[in-house]
C-alpha positions as MATLAB code, in Angstrom:
seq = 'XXXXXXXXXXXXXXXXXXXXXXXXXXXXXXXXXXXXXXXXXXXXXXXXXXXXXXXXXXXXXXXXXXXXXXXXXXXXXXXXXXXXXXXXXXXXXXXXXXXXXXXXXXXXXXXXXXXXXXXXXXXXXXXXXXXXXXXXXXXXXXXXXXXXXXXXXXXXXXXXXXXXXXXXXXXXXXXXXXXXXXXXXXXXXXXXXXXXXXXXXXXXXXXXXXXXXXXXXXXXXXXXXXXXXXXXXXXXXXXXXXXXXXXXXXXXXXXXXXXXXXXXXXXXXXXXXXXXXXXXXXXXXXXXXXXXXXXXXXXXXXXXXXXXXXXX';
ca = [
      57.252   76.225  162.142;
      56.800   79.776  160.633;
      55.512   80.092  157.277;
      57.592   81.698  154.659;
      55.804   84.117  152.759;
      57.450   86.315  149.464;
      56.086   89.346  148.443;
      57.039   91.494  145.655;
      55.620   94.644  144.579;
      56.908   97.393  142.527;
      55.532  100.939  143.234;
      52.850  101.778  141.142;
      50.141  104.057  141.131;
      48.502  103.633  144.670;
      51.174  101.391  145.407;
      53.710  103.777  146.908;
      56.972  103.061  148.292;
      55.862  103.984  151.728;
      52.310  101.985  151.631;
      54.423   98.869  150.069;
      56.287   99.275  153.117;
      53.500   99.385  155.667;
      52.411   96.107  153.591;
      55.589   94.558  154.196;
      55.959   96.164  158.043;
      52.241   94.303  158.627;
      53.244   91.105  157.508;
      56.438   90.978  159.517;
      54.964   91.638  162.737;
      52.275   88.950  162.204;
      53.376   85.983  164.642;
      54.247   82.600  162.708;
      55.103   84.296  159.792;
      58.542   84.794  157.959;
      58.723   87.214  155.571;
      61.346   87.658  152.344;
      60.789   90.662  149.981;
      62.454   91.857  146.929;
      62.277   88.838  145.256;
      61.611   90.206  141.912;
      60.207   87.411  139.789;
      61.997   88.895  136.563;
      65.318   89.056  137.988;
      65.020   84.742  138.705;
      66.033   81.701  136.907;
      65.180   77.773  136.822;
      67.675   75.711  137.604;
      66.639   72.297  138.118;
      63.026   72.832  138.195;
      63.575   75.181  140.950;
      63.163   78.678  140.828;
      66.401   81.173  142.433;
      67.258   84.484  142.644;
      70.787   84.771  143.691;
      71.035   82.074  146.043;
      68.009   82.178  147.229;
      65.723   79.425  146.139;
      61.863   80.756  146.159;
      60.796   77.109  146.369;
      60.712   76.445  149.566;
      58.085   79.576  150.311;
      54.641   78.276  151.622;
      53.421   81.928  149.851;
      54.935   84.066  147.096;
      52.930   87.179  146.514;
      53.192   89.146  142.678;
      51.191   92.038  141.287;
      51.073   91.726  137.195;
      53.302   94.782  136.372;
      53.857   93.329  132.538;
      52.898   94.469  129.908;
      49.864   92.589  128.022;
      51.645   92.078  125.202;
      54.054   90.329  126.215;
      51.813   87.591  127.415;
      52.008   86.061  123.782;
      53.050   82.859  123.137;
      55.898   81.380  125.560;
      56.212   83.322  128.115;
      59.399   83.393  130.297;
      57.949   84.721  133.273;
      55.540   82.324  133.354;
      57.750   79.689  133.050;
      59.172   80.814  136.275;
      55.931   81.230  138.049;
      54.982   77.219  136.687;
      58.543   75.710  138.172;
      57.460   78.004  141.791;
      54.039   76.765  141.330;
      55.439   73.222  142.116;
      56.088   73.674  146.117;
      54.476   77.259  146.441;
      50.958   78.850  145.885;
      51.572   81.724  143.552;
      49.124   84.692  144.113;
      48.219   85.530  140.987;
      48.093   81.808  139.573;
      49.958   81.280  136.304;
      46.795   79.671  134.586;
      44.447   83.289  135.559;
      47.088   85.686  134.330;
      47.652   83.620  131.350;
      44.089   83.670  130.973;
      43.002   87.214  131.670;
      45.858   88.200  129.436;
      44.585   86.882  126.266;
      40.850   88.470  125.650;
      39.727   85.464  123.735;
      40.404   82.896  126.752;
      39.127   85.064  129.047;
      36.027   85.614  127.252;
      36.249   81.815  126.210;
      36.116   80.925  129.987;
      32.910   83.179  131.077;
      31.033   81.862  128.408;
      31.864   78.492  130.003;
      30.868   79.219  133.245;
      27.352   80.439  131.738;
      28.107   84.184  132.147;
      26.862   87.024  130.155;
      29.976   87.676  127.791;
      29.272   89.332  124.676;
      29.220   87.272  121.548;
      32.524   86.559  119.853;
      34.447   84.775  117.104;
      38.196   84.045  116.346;
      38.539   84.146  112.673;
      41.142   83.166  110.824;
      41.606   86.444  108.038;
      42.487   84.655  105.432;
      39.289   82.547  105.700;
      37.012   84.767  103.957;
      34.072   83.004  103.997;
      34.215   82.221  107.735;
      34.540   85.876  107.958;
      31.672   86.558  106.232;
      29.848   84.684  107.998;
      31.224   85.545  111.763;
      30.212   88.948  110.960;
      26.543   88.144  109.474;
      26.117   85.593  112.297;
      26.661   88.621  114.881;
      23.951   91.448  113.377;
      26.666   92.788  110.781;
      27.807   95.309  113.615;
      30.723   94.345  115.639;
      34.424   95.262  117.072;
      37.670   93.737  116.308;
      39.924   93.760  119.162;
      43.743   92.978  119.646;
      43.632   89.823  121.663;
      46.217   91.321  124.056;
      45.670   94.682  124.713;
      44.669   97.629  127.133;
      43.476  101.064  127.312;
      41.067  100.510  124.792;
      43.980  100.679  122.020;
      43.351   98.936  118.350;
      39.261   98.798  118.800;
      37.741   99.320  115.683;
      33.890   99.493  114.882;
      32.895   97.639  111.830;
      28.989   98.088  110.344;
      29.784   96.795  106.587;
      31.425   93.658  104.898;
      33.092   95.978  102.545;
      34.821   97.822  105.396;
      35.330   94.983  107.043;
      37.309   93.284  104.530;
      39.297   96.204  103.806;
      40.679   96.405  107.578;
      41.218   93.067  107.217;
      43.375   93.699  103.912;
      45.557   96.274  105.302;
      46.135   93.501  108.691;
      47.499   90.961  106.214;
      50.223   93.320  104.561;
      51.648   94.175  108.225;
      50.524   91.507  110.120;
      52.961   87.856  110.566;
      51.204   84.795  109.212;
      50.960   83.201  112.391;
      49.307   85.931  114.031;
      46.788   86.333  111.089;
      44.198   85.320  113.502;
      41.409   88.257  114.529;
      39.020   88.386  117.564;
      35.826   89.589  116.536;
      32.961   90.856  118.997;
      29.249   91.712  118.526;
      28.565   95.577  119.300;
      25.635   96.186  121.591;
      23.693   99.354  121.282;
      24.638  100.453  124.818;
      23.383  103.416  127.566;
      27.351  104.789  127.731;
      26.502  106.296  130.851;
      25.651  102.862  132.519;
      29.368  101.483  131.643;
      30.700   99.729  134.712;
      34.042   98.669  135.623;
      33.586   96.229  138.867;
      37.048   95.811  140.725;
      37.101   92.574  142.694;
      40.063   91.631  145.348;
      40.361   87.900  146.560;
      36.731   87.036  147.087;
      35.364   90.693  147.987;
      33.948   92.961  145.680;
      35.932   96.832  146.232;
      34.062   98.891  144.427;
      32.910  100.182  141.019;
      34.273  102.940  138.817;
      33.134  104.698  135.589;
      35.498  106.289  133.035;
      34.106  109.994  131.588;
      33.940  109.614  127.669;
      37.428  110.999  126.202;
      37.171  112.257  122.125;
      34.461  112.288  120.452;
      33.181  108.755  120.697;
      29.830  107.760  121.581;
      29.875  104.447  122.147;
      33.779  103.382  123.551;
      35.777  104.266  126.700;
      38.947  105.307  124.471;
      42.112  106.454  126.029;
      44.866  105.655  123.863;
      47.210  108.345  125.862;
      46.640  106.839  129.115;
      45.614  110.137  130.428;
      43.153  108.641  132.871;
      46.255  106.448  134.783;
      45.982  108.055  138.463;
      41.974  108.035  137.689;
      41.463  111.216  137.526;
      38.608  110.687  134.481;
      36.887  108.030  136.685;
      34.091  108.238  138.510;
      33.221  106.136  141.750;
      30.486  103.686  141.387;
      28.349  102.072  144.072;
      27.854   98.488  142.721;
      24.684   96.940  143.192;
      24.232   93.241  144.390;
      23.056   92.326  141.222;
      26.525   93.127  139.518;
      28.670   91.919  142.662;
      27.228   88.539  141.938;
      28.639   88.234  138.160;
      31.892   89.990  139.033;
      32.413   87.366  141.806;
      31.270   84.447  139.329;
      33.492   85.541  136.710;
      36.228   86.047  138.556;
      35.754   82.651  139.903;
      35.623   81.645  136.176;
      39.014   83.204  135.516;
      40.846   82.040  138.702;
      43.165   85.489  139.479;
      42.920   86.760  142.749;
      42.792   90.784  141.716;
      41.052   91.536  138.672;
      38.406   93.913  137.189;
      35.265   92.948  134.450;
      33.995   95.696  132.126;
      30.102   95.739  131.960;
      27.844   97.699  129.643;
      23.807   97.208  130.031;
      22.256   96.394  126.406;
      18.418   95.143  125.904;
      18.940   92.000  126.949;
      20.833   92.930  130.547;
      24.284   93.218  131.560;
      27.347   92.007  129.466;
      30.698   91.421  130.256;
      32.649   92.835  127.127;
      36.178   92.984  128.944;
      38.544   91.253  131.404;
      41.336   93.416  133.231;
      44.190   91.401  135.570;
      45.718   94.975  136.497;
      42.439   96.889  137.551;
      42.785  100.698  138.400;
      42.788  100.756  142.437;
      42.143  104.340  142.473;
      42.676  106.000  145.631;
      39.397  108.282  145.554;
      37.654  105.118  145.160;
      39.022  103.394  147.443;
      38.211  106.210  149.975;
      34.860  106.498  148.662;
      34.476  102.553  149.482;
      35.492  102.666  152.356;
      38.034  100.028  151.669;
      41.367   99.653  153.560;
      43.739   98.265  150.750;
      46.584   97.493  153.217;
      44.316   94.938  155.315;
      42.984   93.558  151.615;
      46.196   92.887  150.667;
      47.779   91.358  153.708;
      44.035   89.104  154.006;
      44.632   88.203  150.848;
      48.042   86.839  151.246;
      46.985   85.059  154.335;
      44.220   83.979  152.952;
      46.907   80.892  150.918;
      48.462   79.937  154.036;
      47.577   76.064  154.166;
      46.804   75.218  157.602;
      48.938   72.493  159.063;
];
């Protein structure tokens, strides 16, 4: 019996309509395998427990194949999509897993789960802002120099460096007049004097390292990779990075830690060694990179998706 395999990807960046079609043209000449595409995972419903689009009904896939194109944000709280993936998740292994992308999603969770695993996160707190005495002393307890980051974010957007109590508090002022009660929450992170020019973004694919990458310094910051205007998109402020084995090992441990199947970790190297300080589901597969690597992205993708085929 062949196995039924969905794959859905919407061009993006190195993900052109032509090399989504060579995916797709791959996968359809492999023997045993039936392929359905366009099954666009936004456009379905539940009914019954059972995910459809149309008539179609995705549950009886073996495989269904989705590349986060969402927006981090809208990962808060109860997610539809998710929803769907959970019902499909029943019958069908969903590459990426609902549990990872809910997890790399949400910076504390993710950074809650490598710390688990025994992995060299950076220090962090989630502070309640009205709680001004557990404020006080999140920010003491980390060296009185730290970041507070929007727990769903990307781009480096909303990162502010904080080096006093008195600024602190006053950011933290101006959050509660715009900011809804129940979100009144903040994430706050320990700042490591850092070498900037050692920053490390490790992109790992299934169970294989790809390669490494490191953004040029945008603005006039000297200690953040900042680019609010997402002028670096296409990569073409990133430099390719040869990662050593010493790296590949973490990456590959913390993406174990996190579950998803294509992710990237954030590194910067502080006195005490390497430290993860962010998780990203939608790394930047940059096609000078990629070419630099070596790596064939077409035969990644289709390994990958073979990769979930449970053997009879």
């Amino acid at each position: 019996m062949k196995k039924k395999i969905g794959f859905f990807k919407k061009p993006q960046g190195v993900f052109t309509e032509d090399f989504i079609g060579e995916i797709k043209e791959t996968l359809m000449n492999i023997e045993g395998i039936e392929l359905f595409t366009e099954l666009d995972y936004r456009e379905a419903f539940v009914k019954n427990g059972e995910v459809y689009i149309g008539d179609f009904n995705l549950n009886q896939l073996d495989v269904y194949f989705w590349h986060d194109i969402v927006h981090v944000k809208l990962w808060k709280g109860d997610n539809y999509i998710l929803n769907v993936l959970s019902a499909l998740e029943k019958d069908c292994v969903v590459v990426n897993s609902v549990k990872s992308s809910r997890i790399v999603n949400d910076k504390y969770l993710s950074h809650l789960e490598l710390l688990k695993a025994g992995l060299p996160v950076s220090d962090f707190s989630l502070v309640n802002i009205k709680n001004r005495d557990a404020v006080r002393n999140a920010f003491n307890g980390m060296g009185g120099s730290v970041l507070l980051k929007p727990r769903y974010g990307g781009f480096g957007s909303g990162i502010v460096k904080i080096d006093s109590e008195e600024r602190l508090f006053e950011v933290l002022e101006f959050m509660q007049n715009y900011v809804e009660a129940p979100d009144q929450q903040i994430l706050m992170e320990r700042f490591y004097e850092n070498d900037i020019e050692k920053w490390t973004s490790v992109v790992v694919f299934g169970d294989k390292v790809l390669f490494g990458y490191r953004k040029k310094v945008l603005g006039d910051s000297d200690w953040k990779v900042y680019d609010p205007e997402r002028k670096d998109a296409k990569g073409q402020f990133t430099d390719y990075v040869k990662v050593d084995e010493e790296l590949a090992v973490l990456a590959l441990k913390a993406k174990n830690a996190i579950g998803k199947d294509i992710i990237c970790f954030d590194f910067i190297h502080t006195k005490e060694g390497w430290k993860i300080i962010d998780e990203n589901g939608r790394p930047g597969l940059y096609r000078h990179c990629l070419e630099a690597a070596g790596v064939d992205l077409k035969k990644e993708v289709v390994d990958l998706i073979l990769s979930k085929i449970k053997k009879d």
